[in-house]
C-alpha positions as CSV (number, residue, x, y, z in Angstrom):
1,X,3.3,-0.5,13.9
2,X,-0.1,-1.7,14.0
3,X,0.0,-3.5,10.2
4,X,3.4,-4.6,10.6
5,X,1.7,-6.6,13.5
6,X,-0.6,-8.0,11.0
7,X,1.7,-9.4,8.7
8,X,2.4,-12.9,8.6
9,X,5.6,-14.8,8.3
10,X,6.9,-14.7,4.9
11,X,4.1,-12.1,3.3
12,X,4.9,-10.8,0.2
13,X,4.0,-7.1,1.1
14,X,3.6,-4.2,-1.7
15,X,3.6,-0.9,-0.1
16,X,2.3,2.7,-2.9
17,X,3.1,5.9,-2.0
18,X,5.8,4.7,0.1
19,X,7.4,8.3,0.8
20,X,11.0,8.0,2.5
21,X,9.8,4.4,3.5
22,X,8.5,5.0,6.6
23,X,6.2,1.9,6.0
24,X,7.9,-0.5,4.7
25,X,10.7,0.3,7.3
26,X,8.4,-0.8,10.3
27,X,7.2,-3.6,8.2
28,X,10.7,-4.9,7.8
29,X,11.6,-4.1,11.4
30,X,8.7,-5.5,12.9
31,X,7.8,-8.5,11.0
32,X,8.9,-11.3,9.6
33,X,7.7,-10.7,5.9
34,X,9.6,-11.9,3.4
35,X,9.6,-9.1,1.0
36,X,8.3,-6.0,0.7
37,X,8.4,-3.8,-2.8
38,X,7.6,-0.2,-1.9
39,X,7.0,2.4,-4.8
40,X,7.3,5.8,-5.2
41,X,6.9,8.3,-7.5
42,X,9.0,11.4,-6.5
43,X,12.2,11.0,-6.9
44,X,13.8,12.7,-4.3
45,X,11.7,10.7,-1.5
46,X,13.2,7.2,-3.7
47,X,17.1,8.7,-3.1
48,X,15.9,9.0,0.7
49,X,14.0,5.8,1.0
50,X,17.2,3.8,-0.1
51,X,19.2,5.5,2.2
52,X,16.6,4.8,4.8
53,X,17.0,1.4,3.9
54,X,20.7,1.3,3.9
55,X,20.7,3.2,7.4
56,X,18.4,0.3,9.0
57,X,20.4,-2.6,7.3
58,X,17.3,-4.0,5.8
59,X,17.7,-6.8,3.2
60,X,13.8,-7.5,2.0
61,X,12.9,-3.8,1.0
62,X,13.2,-3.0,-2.8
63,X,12.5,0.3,-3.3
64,X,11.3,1.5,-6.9
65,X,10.8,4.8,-8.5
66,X,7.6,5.4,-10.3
67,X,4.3,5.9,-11.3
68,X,1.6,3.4,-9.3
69,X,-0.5,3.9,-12.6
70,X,2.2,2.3,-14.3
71,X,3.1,-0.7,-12.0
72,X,3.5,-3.6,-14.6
73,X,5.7,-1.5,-16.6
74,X,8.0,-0.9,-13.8
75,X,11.1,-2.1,-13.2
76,X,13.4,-3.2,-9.9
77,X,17.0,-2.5,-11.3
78,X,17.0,-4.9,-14.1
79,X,14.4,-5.4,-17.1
80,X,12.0,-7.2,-15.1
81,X,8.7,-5.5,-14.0
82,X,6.8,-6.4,-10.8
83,X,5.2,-9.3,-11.6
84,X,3.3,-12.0,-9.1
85,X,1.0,-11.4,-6.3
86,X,1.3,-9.7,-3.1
87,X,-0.3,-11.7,0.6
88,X,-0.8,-7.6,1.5
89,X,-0.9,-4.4,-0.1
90,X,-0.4,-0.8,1.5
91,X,-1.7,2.0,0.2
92,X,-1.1,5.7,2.6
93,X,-1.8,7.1,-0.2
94,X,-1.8,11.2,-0.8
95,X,-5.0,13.1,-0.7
96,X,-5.8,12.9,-4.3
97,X,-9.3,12.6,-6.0
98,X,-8.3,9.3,-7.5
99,X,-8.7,5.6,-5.4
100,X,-5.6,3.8,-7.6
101,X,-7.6,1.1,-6.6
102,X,-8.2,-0.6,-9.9
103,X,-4.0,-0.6,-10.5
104,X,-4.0,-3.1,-7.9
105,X,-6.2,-5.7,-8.5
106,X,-3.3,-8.0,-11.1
107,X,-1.1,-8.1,-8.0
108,X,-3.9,-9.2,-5.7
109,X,-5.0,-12.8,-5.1
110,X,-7.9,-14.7,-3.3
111,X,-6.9,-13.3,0.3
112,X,-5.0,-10.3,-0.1
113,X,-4.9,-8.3,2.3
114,X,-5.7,-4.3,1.7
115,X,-4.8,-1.6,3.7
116,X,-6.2,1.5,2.2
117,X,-6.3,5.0,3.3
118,X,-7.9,7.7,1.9
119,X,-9.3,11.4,3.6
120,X,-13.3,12.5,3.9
121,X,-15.6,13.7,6.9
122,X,-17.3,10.1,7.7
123,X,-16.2,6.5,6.9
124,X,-19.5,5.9,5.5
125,X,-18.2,7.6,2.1
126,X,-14.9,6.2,2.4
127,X,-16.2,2.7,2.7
128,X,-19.0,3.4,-0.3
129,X,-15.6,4.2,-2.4
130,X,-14.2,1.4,-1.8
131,X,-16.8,-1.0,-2.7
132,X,-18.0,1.3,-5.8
133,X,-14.3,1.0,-7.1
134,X,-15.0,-2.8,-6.7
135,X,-17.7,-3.1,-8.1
136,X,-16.1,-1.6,-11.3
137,X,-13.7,-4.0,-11.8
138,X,-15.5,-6.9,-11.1
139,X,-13.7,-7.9,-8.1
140,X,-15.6,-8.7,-4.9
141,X,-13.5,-7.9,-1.5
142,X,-14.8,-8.0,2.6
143,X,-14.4,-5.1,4.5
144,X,-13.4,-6.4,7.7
145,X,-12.2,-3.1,9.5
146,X,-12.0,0.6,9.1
147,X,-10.9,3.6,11.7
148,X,-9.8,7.1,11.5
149,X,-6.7,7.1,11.2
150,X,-6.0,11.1,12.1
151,X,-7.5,14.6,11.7
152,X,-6.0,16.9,8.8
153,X,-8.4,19.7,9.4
154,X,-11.5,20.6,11.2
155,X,-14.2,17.4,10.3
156,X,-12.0,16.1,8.0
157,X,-10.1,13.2,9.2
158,X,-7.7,10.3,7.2
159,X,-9.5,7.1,7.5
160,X,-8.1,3.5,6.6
161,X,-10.5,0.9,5.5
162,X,-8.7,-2.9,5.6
163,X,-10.6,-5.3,3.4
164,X,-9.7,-8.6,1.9
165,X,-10.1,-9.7,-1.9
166,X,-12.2,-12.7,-1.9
């Protein structure tokens, strides 16, 4: 609920990791964005997202199937890969090792906002990710928020850091 609130009318929103949707549901119920492309790898959780979609009568949501290393290559139901640039990007991702960050700097503009979550003991190392993983490709972004964002175990905690690429 909290980032759907942030998204302005007629966003292009690009939600990874999207699971059965739960994101890009809210987002679509709770905003006025005008569309928001959510991809998924697994493809059981795609079969469920669409249905999720079909349940909530939402129009804007495209789910896709596949790999966010691979996001140029992917399609949405035609020959067309996802192509253009996104006013927000959501990433809940997984606890995995890797940031994914450097897949989504082609579909980021001057002003994209970046919601990105990710799991450690402080924020401190979160936040150093971040920037280190900008600083590799060259790209220069403003953190303008980070939280904790729930507790998985005992001092370890999920943490979102929101920046903007500048």
């Amino acid at each position: 609920m909290e980032i759907a609130g942030k998204i302005n009318k007629n966003d292009n929103v690009l939600v990874l990791f999207s699971g059965v949707a739960p994101f890009p549901i809210i987002i679509a119920k709770h905003s006025q964005a005008k569309k928001i492309v959510a991809v998924e790898l697994g493809r059981e959780c795609c079969k469920y997202a669409k249905e999720n979609v079909k349940l909530n009568k939402l129009f804007n949501v495209e789910i896709i199937q596949g790999d966010v290393k691979r996001l140029d290559k992917l399609n949405q139901g035609s020959a067309t890969p996802i192509r253009g640039k996104f006013d927000v990007i959501v990433m809940p991702r997984p606890q995995l090792t890797e940031t994914f960050l450097k897949y989504i700097w082609k579909f980021a503009k001057k002003g994209t906002k970046v919601y990105y979550y990710d799991f450690g003991k402080d924020a401190e190392e979160i936040v150093d990710k971040v920037l280190l993983e900008a600083k590799k490709s060259k790209k220069k972004i403003k953190i303008f928020n980070f939280m904790k964002a729930g507790e998985i175990a005992p001092y370890k905690y999920r943490w979102r850091v929101d920046f903007i690429v500048d």
